[in-house]
C-alpha positions as CSV (number, residue, x, y, z in Angstrom):
1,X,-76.0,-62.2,-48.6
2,X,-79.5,-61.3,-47.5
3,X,-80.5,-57.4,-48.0
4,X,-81.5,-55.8,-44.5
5,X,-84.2,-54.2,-46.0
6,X,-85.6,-56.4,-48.4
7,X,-88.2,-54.5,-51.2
8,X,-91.8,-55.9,-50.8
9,X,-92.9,-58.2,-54.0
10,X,-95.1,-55.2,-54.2
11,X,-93.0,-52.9,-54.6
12,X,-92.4,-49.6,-52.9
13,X,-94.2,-46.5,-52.5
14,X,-92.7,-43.6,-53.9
15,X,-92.4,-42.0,-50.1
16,X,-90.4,-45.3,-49.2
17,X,-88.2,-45.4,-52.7
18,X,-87.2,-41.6,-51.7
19,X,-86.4,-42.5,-48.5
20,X,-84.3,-45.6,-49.7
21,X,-82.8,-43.7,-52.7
22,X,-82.0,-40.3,-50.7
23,X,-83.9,-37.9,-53.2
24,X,-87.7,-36.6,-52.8
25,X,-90.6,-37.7,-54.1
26,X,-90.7,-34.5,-56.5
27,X,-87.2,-35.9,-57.9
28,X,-88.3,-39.5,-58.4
29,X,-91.4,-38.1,-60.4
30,X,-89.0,-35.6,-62.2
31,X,-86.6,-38.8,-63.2
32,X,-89.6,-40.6,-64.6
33,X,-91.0,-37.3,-66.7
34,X,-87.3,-36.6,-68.1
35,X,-87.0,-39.9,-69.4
36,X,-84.0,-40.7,-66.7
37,X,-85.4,-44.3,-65.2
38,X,-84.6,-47.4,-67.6
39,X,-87.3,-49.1,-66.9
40,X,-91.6,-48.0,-66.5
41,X,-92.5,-47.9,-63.2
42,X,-95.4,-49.9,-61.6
43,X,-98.4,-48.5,-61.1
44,X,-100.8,-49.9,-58.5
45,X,-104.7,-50.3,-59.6
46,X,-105.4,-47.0,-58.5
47,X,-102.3,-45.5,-60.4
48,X,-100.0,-45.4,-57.8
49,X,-96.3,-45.8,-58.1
50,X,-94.6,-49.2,-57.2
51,X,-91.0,-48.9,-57.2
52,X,-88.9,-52.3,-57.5
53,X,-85.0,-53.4,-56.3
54,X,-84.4,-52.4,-60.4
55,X,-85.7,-48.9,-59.9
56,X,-84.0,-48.2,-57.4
57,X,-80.8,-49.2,-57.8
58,X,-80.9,-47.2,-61.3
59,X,-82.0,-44.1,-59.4
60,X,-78.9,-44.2,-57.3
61,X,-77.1,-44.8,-60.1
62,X,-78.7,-41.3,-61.9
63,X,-78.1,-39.4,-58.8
64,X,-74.4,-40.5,-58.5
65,X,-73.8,-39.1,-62.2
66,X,-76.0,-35.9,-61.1
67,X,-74.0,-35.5,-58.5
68,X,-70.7,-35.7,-60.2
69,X,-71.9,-33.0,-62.8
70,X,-73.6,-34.8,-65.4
71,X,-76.0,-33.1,-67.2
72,X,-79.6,-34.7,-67.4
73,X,-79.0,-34.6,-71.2
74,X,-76.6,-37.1,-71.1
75,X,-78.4,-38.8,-68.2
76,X,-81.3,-39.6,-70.3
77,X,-78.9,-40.8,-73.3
78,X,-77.7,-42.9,-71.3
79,X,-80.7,-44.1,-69.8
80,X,-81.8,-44.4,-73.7
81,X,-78.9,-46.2,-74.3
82,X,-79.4,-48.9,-71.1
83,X,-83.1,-49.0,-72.0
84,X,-82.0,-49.7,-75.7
85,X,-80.7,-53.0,-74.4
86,X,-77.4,-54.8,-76.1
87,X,-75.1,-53.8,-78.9
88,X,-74.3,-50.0,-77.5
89,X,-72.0,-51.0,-75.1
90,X,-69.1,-49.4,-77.0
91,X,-71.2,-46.2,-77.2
92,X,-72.1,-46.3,-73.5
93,X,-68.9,-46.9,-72.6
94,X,-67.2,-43.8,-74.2
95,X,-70.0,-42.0,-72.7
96,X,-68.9,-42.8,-69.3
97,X,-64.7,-42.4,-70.1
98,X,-66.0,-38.6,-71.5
99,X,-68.2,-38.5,-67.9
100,X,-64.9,-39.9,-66.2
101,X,-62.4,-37.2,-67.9
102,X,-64.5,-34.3,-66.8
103,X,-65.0,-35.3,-63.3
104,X,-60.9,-35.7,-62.9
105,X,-60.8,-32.5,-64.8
106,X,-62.9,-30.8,-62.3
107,X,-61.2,-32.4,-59.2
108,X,-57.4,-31.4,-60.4
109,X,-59.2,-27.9,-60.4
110,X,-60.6,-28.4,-56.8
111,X,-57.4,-29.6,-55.7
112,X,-55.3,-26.5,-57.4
113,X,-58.0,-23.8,-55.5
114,X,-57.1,-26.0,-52.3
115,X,-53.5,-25.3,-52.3
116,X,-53.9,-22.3,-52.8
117,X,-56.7,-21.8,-49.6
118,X,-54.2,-24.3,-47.5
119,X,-51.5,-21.9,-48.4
120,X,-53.3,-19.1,-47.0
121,X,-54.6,-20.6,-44.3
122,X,-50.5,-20.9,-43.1
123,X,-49.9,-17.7,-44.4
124,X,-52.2,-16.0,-41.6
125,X,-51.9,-18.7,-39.0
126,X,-47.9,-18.3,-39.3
127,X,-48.7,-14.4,-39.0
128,X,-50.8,-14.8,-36.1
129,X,-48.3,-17.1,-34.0
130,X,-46.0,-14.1,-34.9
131,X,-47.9,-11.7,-34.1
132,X,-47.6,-9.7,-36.8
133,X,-51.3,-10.7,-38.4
134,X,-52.0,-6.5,-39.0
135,X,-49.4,-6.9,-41.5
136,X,-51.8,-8.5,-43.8
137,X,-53.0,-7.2,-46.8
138,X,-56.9,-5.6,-45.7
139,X,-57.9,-2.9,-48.8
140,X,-58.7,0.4,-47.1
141,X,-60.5,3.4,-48.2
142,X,-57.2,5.4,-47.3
143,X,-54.1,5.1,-48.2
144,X,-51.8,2.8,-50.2
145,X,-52.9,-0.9,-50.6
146,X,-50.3,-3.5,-49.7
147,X,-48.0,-4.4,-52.8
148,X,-49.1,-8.2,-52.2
149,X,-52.4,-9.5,-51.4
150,X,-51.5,-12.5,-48.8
């Protein structure tokens, strides 16, 4: 299958691999400096970044563990790890399994706090089709609060 938009031989310029990858500039330099990209970037003769299908396709995969709450630490070990080459598979592996637990740990949270917001959200739309929404508990500055915040 041919790619749509195919990376130059060249390379890409940093402004075009933030474009492709969805982060800034400031992030693909920050990757580099924290020892987060598996490979060394190309530099053109005058110093400027070249970034290649290999970069790039690592940097999404960086930004998809960021974004799923992994620390950079763990990141850049296993960036170190990758970069290491063969014979840590095991070792990445558990990495990613302790990455995986975490995340699902996290969602079952998000999806106990939304219960609990969709089971307000039919507490005060059954209150409001009643008409009886002033019924709902609202703290005051006088007077007794309601016995059960709804």
């Amino acid at each position: 299958m041919l790619e749509v938009n195919p990376i130059p031989a060249e390379g890409l310029t940093i402004a075009d691999a933030a474009r492709r990858t969805g982060v800034s500039a400031h992030t693909l330099r920050y990757y580099e400096r924290a020892g987060l990209v598996v490979t060394r970037v190309d530099r053109t003769s005058g110093g400027r970044r070249r970034y290649r299908k290999l970069d790039l396709d690592w940097i999404k995969i960086c930004t998809k563990l960021r974004a799923t709450g992994m620390p950079i630490k763990t990141i850049r070990r296993y960036a170190d790890l990758v970069a290491a080459g063969r014979g840590n598979e095991q070792e990445r592996l558990a990495l990613l399994e302790e990455h995986r637990a975490d995340v699902l740990a996290r969602l079952a949270e998000l999806q106990e706090n939304l219960t609990l917001i969709d089971r307000k959200i039919d507490v005060y739309r059954g209150r409001l089709a009643a008409g009886d929404a002033d019924g709902l508990w609202a703290p005051a500055a006088a007077g007794p609060p309601h016995p059960k915040p709804l």
